[in-house]
Structures are given as structure tokens and as C-alpha cells.
Short mmCIF file of the C-alpha atoms (twelve columns), coordinates in Angstrom:
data_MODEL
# 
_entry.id   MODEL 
# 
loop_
_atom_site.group_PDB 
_atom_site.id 
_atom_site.type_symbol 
_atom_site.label_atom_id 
_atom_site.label_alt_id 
_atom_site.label_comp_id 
_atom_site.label_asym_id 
_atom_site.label_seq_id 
_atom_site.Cartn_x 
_atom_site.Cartn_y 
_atom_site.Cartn_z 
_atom_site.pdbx_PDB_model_num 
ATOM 1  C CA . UNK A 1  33.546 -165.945 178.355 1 
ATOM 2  C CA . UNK A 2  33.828 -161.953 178.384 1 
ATOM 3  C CA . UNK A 3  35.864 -160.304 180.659 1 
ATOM 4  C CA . UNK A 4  34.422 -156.951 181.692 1 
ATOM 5  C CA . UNK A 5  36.366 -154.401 184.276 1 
ATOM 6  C CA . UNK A 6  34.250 -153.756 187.728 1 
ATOM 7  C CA . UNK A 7  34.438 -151.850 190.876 1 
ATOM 8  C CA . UNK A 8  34.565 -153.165 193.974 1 
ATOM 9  C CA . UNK A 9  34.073 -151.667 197.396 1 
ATOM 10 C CA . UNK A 10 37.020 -152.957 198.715 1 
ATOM 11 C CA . UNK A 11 37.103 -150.261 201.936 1 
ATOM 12 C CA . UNK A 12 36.066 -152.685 205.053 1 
ATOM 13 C CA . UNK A 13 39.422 -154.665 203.879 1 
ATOM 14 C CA . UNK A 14 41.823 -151.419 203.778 1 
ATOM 15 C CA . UNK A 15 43.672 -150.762 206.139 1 
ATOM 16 C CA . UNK A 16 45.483 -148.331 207.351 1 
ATOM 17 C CA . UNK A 17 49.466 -148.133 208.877 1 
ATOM 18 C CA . UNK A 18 51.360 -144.811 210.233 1 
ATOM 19 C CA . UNK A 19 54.816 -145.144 208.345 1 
ATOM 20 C CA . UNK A 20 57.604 -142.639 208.427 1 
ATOM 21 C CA . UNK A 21 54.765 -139.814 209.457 1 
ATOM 22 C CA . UNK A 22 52.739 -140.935 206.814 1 
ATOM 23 C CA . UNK A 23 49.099 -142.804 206.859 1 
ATOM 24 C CA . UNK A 24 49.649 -145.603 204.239 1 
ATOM 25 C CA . UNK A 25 46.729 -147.267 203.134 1 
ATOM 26 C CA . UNK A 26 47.194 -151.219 202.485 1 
ATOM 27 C CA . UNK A 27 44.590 -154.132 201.358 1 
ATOM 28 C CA . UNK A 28 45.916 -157.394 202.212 1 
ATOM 29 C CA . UNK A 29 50.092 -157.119 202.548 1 
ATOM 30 C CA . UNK A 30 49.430 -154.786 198.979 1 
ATOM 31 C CA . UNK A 31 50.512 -151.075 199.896 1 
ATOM 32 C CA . UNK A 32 47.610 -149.327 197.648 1 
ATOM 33 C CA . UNK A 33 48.347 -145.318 198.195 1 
ATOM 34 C CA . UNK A 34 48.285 -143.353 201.687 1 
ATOM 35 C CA . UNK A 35 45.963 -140.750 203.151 1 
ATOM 36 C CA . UNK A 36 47.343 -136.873 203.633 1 
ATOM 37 C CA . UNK A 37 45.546 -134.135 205.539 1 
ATOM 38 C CA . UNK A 38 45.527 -129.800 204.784 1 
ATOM 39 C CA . UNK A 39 43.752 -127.121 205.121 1 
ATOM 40 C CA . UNK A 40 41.791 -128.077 202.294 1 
ATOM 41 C CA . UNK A 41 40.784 -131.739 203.857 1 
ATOM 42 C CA . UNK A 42 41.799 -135.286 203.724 1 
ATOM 43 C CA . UNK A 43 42.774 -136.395 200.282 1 
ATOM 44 C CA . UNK A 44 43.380 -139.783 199.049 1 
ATOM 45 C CA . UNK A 45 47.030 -140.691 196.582 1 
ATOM 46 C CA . UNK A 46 45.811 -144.159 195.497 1 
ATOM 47 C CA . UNK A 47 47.673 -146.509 193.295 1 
ATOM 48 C CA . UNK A 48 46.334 -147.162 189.813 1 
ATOM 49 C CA . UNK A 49 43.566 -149.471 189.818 1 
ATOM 50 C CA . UNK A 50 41.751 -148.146 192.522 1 
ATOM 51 C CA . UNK A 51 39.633 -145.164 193.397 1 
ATOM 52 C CA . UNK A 52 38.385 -143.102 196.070 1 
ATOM 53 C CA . UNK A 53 34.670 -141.924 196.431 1 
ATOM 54 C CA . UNK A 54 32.548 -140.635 198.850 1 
ATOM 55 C CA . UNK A 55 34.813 -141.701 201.624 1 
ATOM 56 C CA . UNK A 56 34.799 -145.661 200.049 1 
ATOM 57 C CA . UNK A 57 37.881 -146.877 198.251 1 
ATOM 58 C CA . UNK A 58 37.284 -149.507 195.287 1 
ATOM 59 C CA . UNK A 59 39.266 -151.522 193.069 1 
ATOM 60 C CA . UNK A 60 39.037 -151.776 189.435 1 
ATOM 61 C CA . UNK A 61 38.889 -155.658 188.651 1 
ATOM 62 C CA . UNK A 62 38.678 -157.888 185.510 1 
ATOM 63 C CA . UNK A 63 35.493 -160.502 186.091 1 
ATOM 64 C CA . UNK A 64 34.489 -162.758 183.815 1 
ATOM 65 C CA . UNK A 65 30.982 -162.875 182.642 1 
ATOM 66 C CA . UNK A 66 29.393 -165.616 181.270 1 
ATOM 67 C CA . UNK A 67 27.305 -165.029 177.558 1 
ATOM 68 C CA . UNK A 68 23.505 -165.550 177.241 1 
ATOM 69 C CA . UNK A 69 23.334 -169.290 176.882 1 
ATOM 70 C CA . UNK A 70 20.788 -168.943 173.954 1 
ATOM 71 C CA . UNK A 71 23.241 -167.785 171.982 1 
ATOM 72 C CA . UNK A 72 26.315 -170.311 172.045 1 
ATOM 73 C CA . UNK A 73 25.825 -173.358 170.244 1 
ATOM 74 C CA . UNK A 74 24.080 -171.284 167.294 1 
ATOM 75 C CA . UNK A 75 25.134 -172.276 163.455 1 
ATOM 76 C CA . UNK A 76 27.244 -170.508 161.342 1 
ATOM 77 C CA . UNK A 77 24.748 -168.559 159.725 1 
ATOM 78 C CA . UNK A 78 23.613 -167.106 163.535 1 
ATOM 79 C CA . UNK A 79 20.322 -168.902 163.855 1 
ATOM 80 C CA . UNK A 80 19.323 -170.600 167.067 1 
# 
């Protein structure tokens, strides 16, 4: 088993809650950065671990990923 980091779209999920004149962004009950607005446009202050991109937030995620099969049960001197 490898464990490889991912992104994923996570931005149907997040939503967001108007706090203390703030917009807060949350996924789940997890507060993950808010949302301010300028001159210059909206911008995004995430929490580590997740990104914003072409108006799509994703999360950075460990998955597992399972090796080539072929190559498990091989002996010690790597032949298959």
C-alpha cells in the first residue's frame, strides 16, 4: 500500500456562513478559511490543506493506492 497526496474538488460541499461581517467558508462543521472582497476582487484565505482555483476549492488528501499486483509476491532476488 502507497499513500500518495490528491486533490479533491471538494466545492459543491463548502459552504458558506456570514459571521461577525465576515463570509466564512466551512465543509462539513470544519471552518476551512473565509472569502473577502476589494477593489482588486474576491480573494480566498483558506486553511492549509486546501486550495483555491479557478473559482473551485479542493482539498489536499492522503489516498492509498494499491501496487501493481505483478509485482508483490516476487522473490528476493526481484524476479516474478
Amino acid at each position: 500500500m502507497v499513500l500518495k497526496q490528491t486533490q479533491v474538488d471538494i466545492t459543491e460541499g463548502v459552504v458558506g456562513r456570514i459571521e461577525n461581517g465576515e463570509m466564512n467558508l466551512f465543509s462539513g462543521e470544519d471552518r476551512i478559511g473565509k472569502v473577502t472582497h476589494s477593489d482588486s476582487g474576491i480573494a480566498y484565505a483558506l486553511e492549509d490543506g486546501y486550495q483555491a482555483e479557478n473559482d473551485r476549492i479542493y482539498q489536499t488528501v492522503d489516498v492509498t493506492e494499491t501496487p501493481d499486483m505483478k509485482y508483490t509476491d516476487c522473490d528476493q532476488g526481484g524476479w516474478c
